[in-house]
C-alpha positions in Angstrom: 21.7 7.2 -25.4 25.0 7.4 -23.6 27.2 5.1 -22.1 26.7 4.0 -18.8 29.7 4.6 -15.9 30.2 1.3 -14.5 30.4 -1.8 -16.9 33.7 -4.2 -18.2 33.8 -5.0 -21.8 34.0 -8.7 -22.4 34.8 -11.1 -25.0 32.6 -11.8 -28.4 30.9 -8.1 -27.8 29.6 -8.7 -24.3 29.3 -6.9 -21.2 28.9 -7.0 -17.2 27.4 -4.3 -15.5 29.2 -3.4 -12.3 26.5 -0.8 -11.1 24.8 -3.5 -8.7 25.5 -6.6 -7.3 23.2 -8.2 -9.7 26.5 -7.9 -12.0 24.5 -9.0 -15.6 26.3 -10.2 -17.9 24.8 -9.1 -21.3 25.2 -10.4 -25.2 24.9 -7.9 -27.5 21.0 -6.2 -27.7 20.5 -7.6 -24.0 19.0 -5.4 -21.5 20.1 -6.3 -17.3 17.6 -7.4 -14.4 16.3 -3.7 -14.1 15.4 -3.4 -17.8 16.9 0.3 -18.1 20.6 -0.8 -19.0 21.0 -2.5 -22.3 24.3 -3.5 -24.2 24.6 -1.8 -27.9 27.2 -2.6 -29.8 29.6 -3.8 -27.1 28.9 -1.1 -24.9 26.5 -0.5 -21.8 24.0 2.2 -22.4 21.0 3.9 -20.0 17.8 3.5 -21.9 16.7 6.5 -19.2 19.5 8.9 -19.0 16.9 11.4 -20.5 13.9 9.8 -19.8 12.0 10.4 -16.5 8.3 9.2 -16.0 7.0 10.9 -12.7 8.0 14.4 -11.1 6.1 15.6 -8.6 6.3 18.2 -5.2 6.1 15.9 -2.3 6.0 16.6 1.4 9.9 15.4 2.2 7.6 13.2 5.3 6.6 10.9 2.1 10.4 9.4 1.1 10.0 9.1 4.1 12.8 10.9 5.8 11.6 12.4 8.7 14.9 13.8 10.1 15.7 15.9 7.3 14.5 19.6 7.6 10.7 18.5 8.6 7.8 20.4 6.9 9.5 21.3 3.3 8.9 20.5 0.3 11.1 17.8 -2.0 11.0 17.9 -5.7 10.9 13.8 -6.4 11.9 12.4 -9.5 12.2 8.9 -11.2 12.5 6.9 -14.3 11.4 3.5 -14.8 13.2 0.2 -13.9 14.2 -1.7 -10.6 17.0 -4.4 -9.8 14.5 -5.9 -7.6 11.1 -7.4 -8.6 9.6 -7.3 -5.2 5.3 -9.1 -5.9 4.4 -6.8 -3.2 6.0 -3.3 -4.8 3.4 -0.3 -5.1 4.7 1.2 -7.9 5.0 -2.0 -10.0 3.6 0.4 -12.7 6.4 2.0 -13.3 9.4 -0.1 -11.5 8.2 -3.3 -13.7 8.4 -2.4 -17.3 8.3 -4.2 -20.8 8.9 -0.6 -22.6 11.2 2.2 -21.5 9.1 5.4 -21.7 9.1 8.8 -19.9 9.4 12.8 -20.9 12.5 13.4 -22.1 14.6 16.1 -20.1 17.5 17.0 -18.8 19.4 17.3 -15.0 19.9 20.6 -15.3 16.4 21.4 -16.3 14.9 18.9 -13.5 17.1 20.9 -10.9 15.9 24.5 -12.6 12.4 23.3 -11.7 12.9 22.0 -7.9 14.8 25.5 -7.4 11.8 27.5 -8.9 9.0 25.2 -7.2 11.0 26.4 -3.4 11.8 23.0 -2.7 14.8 22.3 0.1 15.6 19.1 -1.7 15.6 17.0 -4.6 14.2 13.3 -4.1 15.4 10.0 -6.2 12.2 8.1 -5.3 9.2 5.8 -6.7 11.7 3.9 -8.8 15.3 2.6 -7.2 17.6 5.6 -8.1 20.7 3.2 -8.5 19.2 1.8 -12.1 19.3 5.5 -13.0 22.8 6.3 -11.3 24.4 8.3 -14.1 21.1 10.5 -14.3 20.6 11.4 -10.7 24.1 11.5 -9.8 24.1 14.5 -12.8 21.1 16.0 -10.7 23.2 15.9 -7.2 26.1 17.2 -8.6 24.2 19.9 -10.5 21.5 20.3 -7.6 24.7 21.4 -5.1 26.1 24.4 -6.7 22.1 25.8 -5.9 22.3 24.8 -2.4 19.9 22.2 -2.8 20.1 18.6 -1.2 19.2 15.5 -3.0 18.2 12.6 -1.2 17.4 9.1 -2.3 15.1 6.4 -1.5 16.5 3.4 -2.1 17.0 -0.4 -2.2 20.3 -0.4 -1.1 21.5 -2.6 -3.9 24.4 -0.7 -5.2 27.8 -1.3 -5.9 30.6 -0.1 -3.4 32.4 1.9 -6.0 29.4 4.0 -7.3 28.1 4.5 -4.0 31.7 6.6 -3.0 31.7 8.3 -6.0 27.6 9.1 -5.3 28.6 9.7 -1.2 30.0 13.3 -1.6 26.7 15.2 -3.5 23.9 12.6 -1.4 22.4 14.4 1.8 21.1 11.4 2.9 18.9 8.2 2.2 15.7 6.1 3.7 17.1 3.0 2.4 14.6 -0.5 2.6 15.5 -3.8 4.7 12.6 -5.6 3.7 13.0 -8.4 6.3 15.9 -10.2 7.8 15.4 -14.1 5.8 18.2 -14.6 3.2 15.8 -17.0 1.6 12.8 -14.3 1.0 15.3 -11.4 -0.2 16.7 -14.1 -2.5 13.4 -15.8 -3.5 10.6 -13.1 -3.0 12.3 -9.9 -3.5 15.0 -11.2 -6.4 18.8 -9.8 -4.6 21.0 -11.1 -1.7 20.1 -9.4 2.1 24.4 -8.9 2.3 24.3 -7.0 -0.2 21.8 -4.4 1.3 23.6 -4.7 4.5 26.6 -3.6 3.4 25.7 -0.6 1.6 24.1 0.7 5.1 27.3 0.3 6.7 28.6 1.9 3.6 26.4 5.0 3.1 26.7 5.7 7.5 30.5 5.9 7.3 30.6 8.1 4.1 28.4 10.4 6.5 25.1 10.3 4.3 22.2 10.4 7.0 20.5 7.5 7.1 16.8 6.4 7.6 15.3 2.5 7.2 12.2 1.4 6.4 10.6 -2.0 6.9 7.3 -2.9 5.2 5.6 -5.1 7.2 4.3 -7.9 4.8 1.9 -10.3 6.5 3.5 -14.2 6.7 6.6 -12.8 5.0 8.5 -10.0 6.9 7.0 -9.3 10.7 8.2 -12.0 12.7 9.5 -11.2 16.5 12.9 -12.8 15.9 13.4 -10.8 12.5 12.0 -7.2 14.1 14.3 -7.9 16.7 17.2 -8.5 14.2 16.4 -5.8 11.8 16.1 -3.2 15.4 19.8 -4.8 16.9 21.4 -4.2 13.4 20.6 -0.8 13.3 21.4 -0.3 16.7 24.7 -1.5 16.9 26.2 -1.1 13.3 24.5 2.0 12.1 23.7 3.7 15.4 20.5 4.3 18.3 20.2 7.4 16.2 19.1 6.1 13.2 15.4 6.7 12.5 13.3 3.5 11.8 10.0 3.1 10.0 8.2 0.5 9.9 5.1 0.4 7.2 1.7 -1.2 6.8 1.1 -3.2 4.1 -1.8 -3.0 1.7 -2.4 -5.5 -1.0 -0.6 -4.9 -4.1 0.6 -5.8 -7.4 0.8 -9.6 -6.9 0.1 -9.7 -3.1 -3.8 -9.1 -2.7 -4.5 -12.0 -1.4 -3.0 -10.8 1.4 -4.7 -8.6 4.2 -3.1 -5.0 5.0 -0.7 -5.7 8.1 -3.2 -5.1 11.9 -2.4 -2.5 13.4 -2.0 -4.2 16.6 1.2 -6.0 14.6 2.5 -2.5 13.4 2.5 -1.2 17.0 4.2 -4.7 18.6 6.8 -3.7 16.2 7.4 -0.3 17.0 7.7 -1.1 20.9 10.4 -3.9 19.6 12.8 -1.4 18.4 11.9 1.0 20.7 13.0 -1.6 23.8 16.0 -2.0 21.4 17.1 1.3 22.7 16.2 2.7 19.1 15.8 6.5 19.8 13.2 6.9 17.0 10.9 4.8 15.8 8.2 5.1 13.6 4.7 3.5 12.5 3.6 4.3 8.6 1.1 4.1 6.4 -1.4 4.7 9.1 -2.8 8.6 8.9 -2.9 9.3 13.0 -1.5 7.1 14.5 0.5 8.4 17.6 3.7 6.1 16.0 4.0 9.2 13.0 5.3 11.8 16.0 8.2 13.0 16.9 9.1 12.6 20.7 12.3 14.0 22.7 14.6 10.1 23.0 15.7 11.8 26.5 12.4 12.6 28.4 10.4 11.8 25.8 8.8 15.6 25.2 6.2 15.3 22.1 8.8 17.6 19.7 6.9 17.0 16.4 3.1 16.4 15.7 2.5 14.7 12.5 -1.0 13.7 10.6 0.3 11.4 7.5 2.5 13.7 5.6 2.0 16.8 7.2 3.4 18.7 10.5 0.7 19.8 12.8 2.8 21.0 15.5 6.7 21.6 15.9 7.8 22.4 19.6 11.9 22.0 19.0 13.8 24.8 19.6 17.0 25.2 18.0 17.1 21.6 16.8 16.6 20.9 21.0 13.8 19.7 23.5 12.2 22.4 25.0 12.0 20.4 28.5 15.3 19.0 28.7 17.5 20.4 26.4 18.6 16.9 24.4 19.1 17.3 20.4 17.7 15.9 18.5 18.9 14.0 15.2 19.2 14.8 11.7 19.8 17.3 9.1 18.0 20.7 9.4 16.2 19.9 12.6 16.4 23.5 14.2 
C-alpha cells in the first residue's frame, strides 16, 4: 500500500483527506466515507491502488458518453468504494463495501490489455473513479503515450486541486446531477449539490468534454421545476452543446419499493431540456426508444440510429449533417 496524493498530516497521528469535499478527518487505523482510504501510521494510504474488482469491454454508449467516437469499444475498469452512498445505486455490490477486495494488478498492465483488446478508450466506471484517483490517474497518464483516451464516469465529487492535476490526461467525463434539491443530495445521496456543481464548471473550462446524466428516481428527482433547473444550468454555464441523459429508474439496492420511472415521465423530461434549447438530449435505460438517437440540433436530420448500446445506423459525414451541413459535437464524431 502506498500513500495517497492528497491528505494534511494532523496533530496526535491524524489525517484529513483533501481528495473530496467530504474532507475526513481520520484517527489512526480509520478508513474515510468511501472505505478505500485508510490512515496507517499517520499517513493516508489507498487500500485499492492495486486492487481492481471489475474489467470488462464495454460498448463506450454504456458510460454513457455518446459524443465520444460512437460505436467503439472502451476498456472499463473499477475498484471498490464510493464517497456517496446513494439507496438507489446499481452497483451497491461493489461501491458499498465492508472488505476491500479485487485482483491485484497494475496500470500499466490494465492499459497493456485495453491496447490489445482494440479499444479507443479506457473507462473509470461502475465505481466513482475519484476514490481511486492515484490509480486511474497512473492509467491516463500511462494510457496517453499509446494514444488511448481515458474517460471517467463520475459523481463529480472531487476536489479542485486533483481535478487540474487529473484535467490534462482526461478525454472527457459523463458526470451525474442526480437532482437539483440540496436537501436530497445532502440527505439521500450523502454530499453537498455545490460541490458537484462546481466541478462541472470545473472540468468544461479545463476543456474535458462533458456529458450529464440524471436518473430519474420516482418522488425523489423528476420534478418539472428541478428538470427545468438541471436543463437551464447546463445550458447556460456548461453550454447548449452539452449532451444530456436522462435515465429510467429500476428498483435497486434499498429503493424497490419504488416503481421503475413511466415512460411517459422519461419523455416529458426529455422535451423539457429539449425546449431548454439543449441541442442533445437523451432518454436511457429504455432499449428503443426514439430518445437513444442521434438527430442533426440544426434541421434535426436522424445522424445516429441507436438500439440500447449499439449503433444501427450512422449517416454523419465528416463529423457533419448530411442535409444541412451543421457539426455536430464531441470528440471523434467524423
Amino acid at each position: 500500500m502506498k500513500k495517497t496524493l492528497y491528505y494534511e498530516k494532523l496533530e496526535r497521528s491524524r489525517v484529513r483527506c483533501t481528495l473530496c469535499p467530504h474532507r475526513c478527518v481520520l484517527k489512526e487505523g480509520a478508513i474515510g466515507k468511501c472505505s478505500v482510504r485508510q490512515n496507517l501510521g499517520g499517513d493516508l494510504v489507498s487500500l485499492v491502488r492495486d486492487r481492481v474488482i471489475a474489467e470488462h469491454v464495454d460498448p463506450i454508449e454504456k458510460k454513457p458518453l455518446f459524443h465520444v467516437h460512437p460505436g467503439s469499444r472502451s476498456y472499463s475498469v473499477a475498484t471498490v468504494g464510493c464517497n456517496f452512498s446513494c439507496p438507489f445505486c446499481q452497483n451497491h455490490d461493489i461501491s458499498f463495501v465492508d472488505t476491500v477486495r479485487g485482483t491485484r494488478t497494475t496500470a500499466a498492465e490494465i492499459v497493456e490489455r485495453a491496447r490489445l483488446s482494440g479499444c479507443r478508450t479506457i473507462a473509470c466506471t461502475y465505481t466513482e473513479p475519484t476514490v481511486y484517483f492515484e490509480l486511474a490517474l497512473d492509467i491516463a497518464r500511462s494510457a496517453r503515450t499509446f494514444g488511448i483516451e481515458t474517460v471517467w464516469v463520475s459523481n463529480g465529487y472531487i476536489n479542485e486541486e486533483p481535478l487540474r492535476e487529473l484535467a490534462p490526461v482526461l478525454a472527457a467525463a459523463n458526470v451525474d446531477i442526480k437532482g437539483w434539491d440540496a436537501g436530497f443530495y445532502r440527505n439521500i445521496v450523502g454530499g453537498e449539490l455545490r460541490h458537484v456543481l462546481a466541478t462541472c464548471r470545473l472540468m468544461k473550462s479545463l476543456g474535458i468534454w462533458l456529458e450529464i446524466t440524471t436518473l430519474l428516481v420516482p418522488g425523489h428527482a423528476d420534478d418539472d421545476a428541478s428538470l427545468r433547473a438541471i436543463a437551464a444550468f447546463i445550458r447556460d454555464e456548461l453550454g447548449p452543446e452539452t449532451p444530456w441523459h436522462i435515465s429510467r429508474f429500476y428498483p435497486s439496492h434499498q429503493f424497490f419499493d419504488l416503481p421503475p420511472t413511466a415512460l411517459e415521465r422519461l419523455n416529458r423530461a426529455r422535451q423539457i431540456g429539449l425546449s431548454a434549447g439543449l441541442r442533445y438530449v437523451y432518454t436511457g435505460n429504455v432499449p428503443g426508444d426514439s430518445g437513444e438517437h442521434t438527430y442533426c440540433h440544426a434541421c434535426g436530420e436522424l445522424l445516429i440510429e441507436r438500439f440500447g448500446f449499439h449503433i444501427e445506423r450512422t449517416a454523419m459525414r465528416d463529423g457533419h449533417c448530411p442535409a444541412c451541413g451543421a457539426a455536430v459535437d464531441g470528440l471523434g464524431m467524423a
